[in-house]
C-alpha positions as CSV (number, residue, x, y, z in Angstrom):
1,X,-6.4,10.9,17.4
2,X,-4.8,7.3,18.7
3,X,-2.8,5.5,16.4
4,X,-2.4,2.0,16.9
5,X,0.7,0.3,18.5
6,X,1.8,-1.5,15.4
7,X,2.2,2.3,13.8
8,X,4.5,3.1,16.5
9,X,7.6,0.8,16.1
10,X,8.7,-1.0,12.8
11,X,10.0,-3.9,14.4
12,X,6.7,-4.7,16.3
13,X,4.9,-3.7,12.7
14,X,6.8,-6.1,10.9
15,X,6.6,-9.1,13.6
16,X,2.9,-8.8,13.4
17,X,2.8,-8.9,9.5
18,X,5.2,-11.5,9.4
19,X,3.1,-13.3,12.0
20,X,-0.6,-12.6,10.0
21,X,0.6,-14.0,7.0
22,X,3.1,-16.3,7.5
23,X,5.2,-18.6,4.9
24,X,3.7,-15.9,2.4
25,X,4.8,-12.7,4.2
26,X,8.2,-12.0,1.3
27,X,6.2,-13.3,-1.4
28,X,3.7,-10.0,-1.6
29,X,6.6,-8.0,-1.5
30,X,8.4,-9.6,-4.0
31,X,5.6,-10.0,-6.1
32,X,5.3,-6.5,-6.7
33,X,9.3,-6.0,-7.4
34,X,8.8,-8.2,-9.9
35,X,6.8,-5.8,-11.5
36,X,9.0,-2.8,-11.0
37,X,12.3,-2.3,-13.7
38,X,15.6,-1.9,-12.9
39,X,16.5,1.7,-12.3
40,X,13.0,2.8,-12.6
41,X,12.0,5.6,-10.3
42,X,9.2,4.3,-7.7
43,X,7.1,6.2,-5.2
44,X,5.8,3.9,-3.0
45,X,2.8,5.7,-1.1
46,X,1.6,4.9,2.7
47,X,5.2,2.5,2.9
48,X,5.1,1.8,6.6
49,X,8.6,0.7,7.3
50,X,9.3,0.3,4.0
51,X,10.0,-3.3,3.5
52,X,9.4,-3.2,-0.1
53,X,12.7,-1.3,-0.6
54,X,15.0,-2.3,2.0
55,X,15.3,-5.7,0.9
56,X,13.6,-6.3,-2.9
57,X,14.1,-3.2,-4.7
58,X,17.3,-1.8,-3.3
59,X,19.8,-4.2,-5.6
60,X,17.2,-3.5,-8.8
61,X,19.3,0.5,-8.4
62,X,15.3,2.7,-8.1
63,X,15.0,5.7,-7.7
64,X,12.4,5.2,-4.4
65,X,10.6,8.0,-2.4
66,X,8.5,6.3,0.2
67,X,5.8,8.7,1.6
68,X,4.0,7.8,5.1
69,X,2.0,9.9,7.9
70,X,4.3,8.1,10.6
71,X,7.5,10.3,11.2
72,X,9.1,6.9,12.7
73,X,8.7,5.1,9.6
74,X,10.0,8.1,7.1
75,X,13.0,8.1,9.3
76,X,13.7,4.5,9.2
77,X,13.4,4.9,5.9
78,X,16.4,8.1,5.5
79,X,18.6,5.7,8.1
80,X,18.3,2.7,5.6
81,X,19.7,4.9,2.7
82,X,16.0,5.5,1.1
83,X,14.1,8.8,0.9
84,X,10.8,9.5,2.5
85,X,8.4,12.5,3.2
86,X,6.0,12.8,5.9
87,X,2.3,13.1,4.1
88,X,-0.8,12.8,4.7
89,X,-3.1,11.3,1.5
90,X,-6.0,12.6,2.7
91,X,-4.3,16.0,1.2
92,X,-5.4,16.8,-1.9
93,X,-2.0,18.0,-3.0
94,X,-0.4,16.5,-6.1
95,X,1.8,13.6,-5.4
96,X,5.1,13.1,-6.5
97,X,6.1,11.9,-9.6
98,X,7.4,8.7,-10.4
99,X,7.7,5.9,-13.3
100,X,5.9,3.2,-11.2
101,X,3.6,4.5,-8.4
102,X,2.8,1.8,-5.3
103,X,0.2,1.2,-3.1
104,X,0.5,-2.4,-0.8
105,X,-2.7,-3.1,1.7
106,X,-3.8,0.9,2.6
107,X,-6.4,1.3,0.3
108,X,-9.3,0.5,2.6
109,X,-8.1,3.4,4.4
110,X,-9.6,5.9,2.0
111,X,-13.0,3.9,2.2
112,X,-15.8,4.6,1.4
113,X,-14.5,6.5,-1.7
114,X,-10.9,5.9,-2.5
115,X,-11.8,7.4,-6.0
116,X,-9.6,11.0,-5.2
117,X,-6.4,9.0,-3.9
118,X,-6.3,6.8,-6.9
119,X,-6.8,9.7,-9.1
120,X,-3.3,11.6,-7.9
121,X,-2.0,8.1,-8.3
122,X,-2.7,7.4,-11.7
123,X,-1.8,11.0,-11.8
124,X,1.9,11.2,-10.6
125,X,3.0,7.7,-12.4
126,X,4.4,8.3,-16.2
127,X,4.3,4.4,-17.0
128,X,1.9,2.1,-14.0
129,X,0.0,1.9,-10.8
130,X,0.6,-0.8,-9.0
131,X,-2.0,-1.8,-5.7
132,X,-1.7,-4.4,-4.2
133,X,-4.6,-5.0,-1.5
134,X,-6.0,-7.5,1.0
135,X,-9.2,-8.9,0.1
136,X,-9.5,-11.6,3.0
137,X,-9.1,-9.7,6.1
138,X,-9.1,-10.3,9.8
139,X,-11.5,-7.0,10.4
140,X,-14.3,-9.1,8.7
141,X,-14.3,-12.0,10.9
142,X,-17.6,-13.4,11.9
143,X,-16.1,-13.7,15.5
144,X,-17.0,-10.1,16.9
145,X,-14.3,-10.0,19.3
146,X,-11.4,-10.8,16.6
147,X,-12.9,-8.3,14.3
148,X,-12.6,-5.2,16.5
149,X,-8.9,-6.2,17.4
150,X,-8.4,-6.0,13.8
151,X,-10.0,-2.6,13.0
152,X,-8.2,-0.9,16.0
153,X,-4.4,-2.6,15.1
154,X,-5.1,-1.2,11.8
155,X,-5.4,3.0,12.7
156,X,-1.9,4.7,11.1
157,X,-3.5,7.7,13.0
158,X,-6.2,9.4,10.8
159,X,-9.2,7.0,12.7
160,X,-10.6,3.4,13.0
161,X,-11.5,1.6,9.5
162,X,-14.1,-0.4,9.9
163,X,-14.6,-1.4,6.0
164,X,-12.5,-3.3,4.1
165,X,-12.7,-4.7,0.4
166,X,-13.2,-7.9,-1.2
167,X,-12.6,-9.3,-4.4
168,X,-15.7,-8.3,-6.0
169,X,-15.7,-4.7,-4.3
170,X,-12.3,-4.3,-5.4
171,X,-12.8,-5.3,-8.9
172,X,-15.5,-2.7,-8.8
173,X,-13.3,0.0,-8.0
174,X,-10.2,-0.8,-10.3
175,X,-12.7,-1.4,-12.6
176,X,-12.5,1.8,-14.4
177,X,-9.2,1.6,-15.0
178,X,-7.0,0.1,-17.8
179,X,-5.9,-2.7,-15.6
180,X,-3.4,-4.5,-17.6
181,X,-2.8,-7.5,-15.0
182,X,-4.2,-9.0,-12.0
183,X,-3.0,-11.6,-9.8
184,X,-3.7,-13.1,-5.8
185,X,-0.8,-12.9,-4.1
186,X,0.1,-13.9,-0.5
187,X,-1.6,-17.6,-0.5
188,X,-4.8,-15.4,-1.8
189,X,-4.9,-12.9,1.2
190,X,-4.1,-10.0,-1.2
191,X,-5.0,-8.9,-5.1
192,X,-2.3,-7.4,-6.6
193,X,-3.2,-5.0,-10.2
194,X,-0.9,-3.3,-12.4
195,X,-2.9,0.0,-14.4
196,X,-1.6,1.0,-16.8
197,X,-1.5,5.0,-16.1
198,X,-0.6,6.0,-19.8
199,X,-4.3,4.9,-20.6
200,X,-6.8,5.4,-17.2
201,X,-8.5,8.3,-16.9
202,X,-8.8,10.2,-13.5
203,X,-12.4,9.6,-12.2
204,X,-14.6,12.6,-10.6
């Protein structure tokens, strides 16, 4: 199965982010730090290059394991002094636990029933859940030829994803959950909730 080029090389991953959203790109990141304690233990699932530790949770002294299907990723991630496992969430094997469990703009991977990922979730954190997820998305333009460029860049290597959320779709599925904060982050390209993991109750 082809993965897309931006899945290949960190550097070209991050250019691309950096270049889709801008003056906002460090403030999604550094949104969700702020919701993560000092010397907490974080597992940060499907962490691409694994910004979100390298430079905003490194100096807060985690505990992070970032998990990710790319191999090029995980190993950035051991060379930057962070520890990371190859994994496929489309496993149904328990996930790693962790105080604070992440997820930052993969959910619509797991479309059209993300249900079983957010379960093990909910399932490996001891305190939250934190997602954090685009709801205004490139893949959904009404300009045919921009949306397929934005469903192929956006294959980590288990297939094309044509669906994506938005705010009301996501609210739907987060909905069963005891969501203990919400907030748009990234100038409104992303929703970020905080679950409270203690409380939710795994879905069938």
């Amino acid at each position: 199965m082809s993965t897309s080029v931006i899945y290949k090389s960190a550097p070209l991953y991050e250019l691309i982010m950096r270049a889709l959203y801008g003056r906002h790109y460090g403030a999604r990141y550094q949104a969700i730090a702020e919701q993560i304690p000092t010397g907490a233990s974080v597992l940060d699932v499907c962490c691409g290059p694994a910004v979100l530790f390298s430079r905003y949770l490194r100096d807060k002294k985690v505990d992070y394991i970032g998990l990710d299907l790319q191999e090029g990723f995980v190993a950035k991630l051991g060379a930057q002094g962070g520890r990371g496992q190859v994994w496929d969430l489309r496993d149904e094997r328990p996930l790693p636990t962790a105080d604070i469990v992440v997820m930052q703009a993969s959910l619509y991977h797991f479309l059209p029933d993300p249900a079983p990922v957010i379960n093990r979730m909910l399932q490996a954190a001891r305190q939250n859940v934190i997602i954090a997820e685009p709801i205004r998305n490139m893949a959904q333009s009404n300009i045919r030829i921009v949306a397929a460029i934005g469903r192929r860049m956006t294959d980590p290597g288990s297939g094309e994803q044509a669906s994506r959320f938005t705010e009301t779709t996501l609210d739907a599925c987060l909905a069963v959950n005891e969501v203990k904060e919400t907030q748009l982050i990234a100038g409104g390209r992303e929703k970020l909730y905080v679950i409270d993991a203690t409380k939710s109750v795994s879905t069938p």
